[in-house]
C-alpha positions in Angstrom: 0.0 0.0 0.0 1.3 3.8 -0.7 -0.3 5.5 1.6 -2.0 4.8 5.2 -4.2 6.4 8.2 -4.5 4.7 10.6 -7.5 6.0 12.9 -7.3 6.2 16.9 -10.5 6.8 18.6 -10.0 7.8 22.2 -12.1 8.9 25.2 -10.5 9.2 28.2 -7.0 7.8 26.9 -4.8 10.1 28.5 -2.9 7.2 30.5 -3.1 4.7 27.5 -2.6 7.0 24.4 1.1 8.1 24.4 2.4 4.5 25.0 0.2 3.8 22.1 0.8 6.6 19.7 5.1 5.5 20.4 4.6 1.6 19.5 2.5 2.9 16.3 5.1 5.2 15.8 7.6 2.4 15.9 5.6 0.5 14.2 5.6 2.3 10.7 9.4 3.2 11.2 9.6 0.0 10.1 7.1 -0.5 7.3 7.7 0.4 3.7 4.8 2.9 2.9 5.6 6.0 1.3 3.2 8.0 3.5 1.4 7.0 6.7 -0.6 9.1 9.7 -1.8 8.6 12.8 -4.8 10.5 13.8 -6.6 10.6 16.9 -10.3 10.9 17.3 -11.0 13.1 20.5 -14.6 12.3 21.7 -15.1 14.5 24.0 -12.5 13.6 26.7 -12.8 15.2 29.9 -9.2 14.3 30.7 -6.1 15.3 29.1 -6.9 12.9 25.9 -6.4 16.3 23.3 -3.2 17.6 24.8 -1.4 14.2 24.6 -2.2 13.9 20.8 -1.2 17.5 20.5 1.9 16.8 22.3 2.9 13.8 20.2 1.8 16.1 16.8 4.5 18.4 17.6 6.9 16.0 18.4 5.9 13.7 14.9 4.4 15.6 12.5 2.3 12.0 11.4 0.0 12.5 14.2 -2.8 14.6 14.2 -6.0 15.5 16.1 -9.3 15.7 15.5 -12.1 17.3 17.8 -15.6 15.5 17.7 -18.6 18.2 18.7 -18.8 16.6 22.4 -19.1 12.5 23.7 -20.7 11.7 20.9 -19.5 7.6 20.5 -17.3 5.6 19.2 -19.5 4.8 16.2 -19.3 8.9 15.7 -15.3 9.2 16.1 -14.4 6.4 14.1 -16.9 8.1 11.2 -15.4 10.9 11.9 -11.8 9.5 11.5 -12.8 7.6 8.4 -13.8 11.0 6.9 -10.8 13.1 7.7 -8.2 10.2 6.3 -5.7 10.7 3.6 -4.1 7.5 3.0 -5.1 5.0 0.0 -5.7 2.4 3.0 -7.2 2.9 6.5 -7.1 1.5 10.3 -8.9 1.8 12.7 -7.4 0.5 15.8 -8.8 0.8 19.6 -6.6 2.7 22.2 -5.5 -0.2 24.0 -3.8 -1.6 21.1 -5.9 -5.0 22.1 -5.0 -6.5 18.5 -1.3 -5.4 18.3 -0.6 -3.0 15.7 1.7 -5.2 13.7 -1.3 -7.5 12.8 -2.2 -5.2 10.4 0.4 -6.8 8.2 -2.1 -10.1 8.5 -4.6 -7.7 6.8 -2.7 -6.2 4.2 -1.5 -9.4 2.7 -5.5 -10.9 2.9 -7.0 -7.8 1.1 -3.5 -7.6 -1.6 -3.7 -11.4 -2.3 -7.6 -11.7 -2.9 -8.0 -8.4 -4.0 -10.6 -7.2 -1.9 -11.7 -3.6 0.0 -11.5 -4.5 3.5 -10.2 -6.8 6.4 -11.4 -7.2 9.7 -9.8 -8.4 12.9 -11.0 -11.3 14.0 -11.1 -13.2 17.7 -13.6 -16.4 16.5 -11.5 -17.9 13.9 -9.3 -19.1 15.9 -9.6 -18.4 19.6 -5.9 -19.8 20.5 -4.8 -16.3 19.2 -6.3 -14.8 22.0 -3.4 -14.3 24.7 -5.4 -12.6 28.0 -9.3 -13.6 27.7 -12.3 -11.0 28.6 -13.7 -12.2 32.2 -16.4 -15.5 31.3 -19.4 -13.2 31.4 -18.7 -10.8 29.0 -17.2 -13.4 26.5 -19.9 -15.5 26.5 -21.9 -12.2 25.9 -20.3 -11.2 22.6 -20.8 -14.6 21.4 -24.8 -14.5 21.9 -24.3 -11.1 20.4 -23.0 -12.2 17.5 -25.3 -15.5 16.9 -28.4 -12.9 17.6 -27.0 -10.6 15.0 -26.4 -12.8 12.5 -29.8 -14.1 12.6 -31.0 -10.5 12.6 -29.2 -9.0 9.6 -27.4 -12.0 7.7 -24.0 -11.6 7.9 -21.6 -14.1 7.6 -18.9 -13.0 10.2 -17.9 -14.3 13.1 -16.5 -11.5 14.9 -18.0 -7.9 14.3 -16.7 -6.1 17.5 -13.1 -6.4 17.1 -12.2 -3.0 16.8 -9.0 -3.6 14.1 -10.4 -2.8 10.7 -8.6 -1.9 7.3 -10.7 -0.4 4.6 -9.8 0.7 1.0 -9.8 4.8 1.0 -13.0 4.3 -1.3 -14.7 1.7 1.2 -14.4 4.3 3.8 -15.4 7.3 2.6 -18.5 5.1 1.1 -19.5 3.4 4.6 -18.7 6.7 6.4 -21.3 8.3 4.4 -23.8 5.7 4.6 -23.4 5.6 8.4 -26.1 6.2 10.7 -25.1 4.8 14.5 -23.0 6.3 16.2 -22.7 4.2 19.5 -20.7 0.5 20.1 -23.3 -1.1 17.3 -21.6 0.9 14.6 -19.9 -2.2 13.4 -22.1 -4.4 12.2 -23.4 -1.6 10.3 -20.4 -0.6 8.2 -20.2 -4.4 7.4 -23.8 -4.5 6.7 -23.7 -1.3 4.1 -20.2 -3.3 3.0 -22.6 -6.3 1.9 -25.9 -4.2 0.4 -23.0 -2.3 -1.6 -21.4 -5.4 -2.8 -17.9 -4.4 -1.2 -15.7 -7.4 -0.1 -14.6 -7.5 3.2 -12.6 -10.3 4.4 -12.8 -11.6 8.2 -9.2 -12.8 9.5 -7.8 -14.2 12.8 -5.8 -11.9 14.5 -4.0 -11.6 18.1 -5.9 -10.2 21.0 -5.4 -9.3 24.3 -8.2 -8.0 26.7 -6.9 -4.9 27.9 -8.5 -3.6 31.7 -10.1 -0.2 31.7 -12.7 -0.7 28.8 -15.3 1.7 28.3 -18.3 -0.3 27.2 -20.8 -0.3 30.0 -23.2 -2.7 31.1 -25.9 -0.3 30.0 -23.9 0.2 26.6 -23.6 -3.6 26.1 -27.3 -4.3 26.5 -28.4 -1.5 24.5 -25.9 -3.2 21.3 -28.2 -6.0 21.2 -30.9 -3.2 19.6 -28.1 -2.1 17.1 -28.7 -5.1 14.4 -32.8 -4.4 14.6 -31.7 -0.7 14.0 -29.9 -1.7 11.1 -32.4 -3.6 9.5 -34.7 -1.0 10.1 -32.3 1.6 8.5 -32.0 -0.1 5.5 -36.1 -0.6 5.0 -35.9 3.2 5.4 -33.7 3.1 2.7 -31.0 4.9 4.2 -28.4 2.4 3.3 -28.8 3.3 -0.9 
């Protein structure tokens, strides 16, 4: 790939984010693309979230900040990330680095060999990959999650929720405009709009670590179940066209 963004939502990162902005940093030291950026999706921290991108933006000119209007939700900031990216190829990536950054290399090769416009992370395919497991509850959770929403909507995949996605620039700045949710839902419906536009979007095992400290709620998780329904019902609105 030429060029790549690789999008960093964060709320309430402050701790996380600079450990994470210098191992993706170190990261593309390494790889051979002949542009690459790093930019972080504020949403509406009320810590010091905005000054630790700024900081690392002076320091590497790669990284940049982007202010959402407010807490708005992760389904917002990574639309909002998708629309402000400049490379060919995009990431998004969660905070925590949960999928290390250097299995976006297990990406790239899936989408360059079978020429397709996406990859997603993926925890289901092959669960030895996962190093540090979520507690039992929530695990098993995400699992009836994802058997209810493939009932619900159709989609083949296995994992929706991992939050390590590469899109084609032209896959992105499609699904970004097509996007309606903004909460933790948002997911299943960029792979949903991925599937009515006939984009290919490839599901591949990844590494994963649960990381401690994450910011989906109980009332957040619950209210995810709707998110498929919604999704359906956008698309007999015809909002997905």
């Amino acid at each position: 790939m030429k060029s790549l963004t690789i999008v960093i939502p964060a709320y309430n990162e402050q701790n996380r984010l600079p450990a994470t902005l210098r191992t993706v940093l170190a990261y593309l030291d390494g790889q051979k693309v002949e542009s690459a950026e790093v930019v972080v999706v504020n949403d509406g921290s009320r810590d010091g979230t905005a000054q630790v991108a700024l900081d690392a933006a002076k320091a590497d000119p790669r990284v940049r900040l982007v202010e959402n209007p407010g807490n708005r939700g992760k389904g917002y900031a990574v639309r909002h990330g998708l629309q402000e990216a400049k490379g060919d190829w995009v990431l998004f990536t969660d905070a925590d680095l949960s999928a290390p950054i250097d299995e976006l290399g297990k990406l790239a090769s899936a989408v360059e060999s079978q020429d397709a416009d996406g990859a997603i992370g993926s925890r289901a395919l092959d669960r030895s990959l996962i190093g540090v497991h979520q507690p039992p509850f929530r695990e098993m959770s995400g699992r009836f999650f994802n058997l209810v929403m493939r009932m619900i909507t159709g989609l083949p995949y296995r994992d929706t929720q991992c939050g390590f996605k590469l899109l084609s620039a032209k896959a992105a700045a499609l699904l970004a405009s097509k996007q309606q949710i903004e909460g933790f839902g948002f997911d299943v419906e960029l792979l949903y709009i991925a599937k009515k536009h006939k984009l290919r979007i490839l599901e591949v095992p990844v590494r994963w670590n649960n990381v401690e400290g994450t910011k989906v709620s109980l009332v957040n998780g619950l209210a995810a179940f709707l998110d498929p329904i919604e999704v359906r019902r956008n698309d007999w609105r015809g909002l997905y066209k």
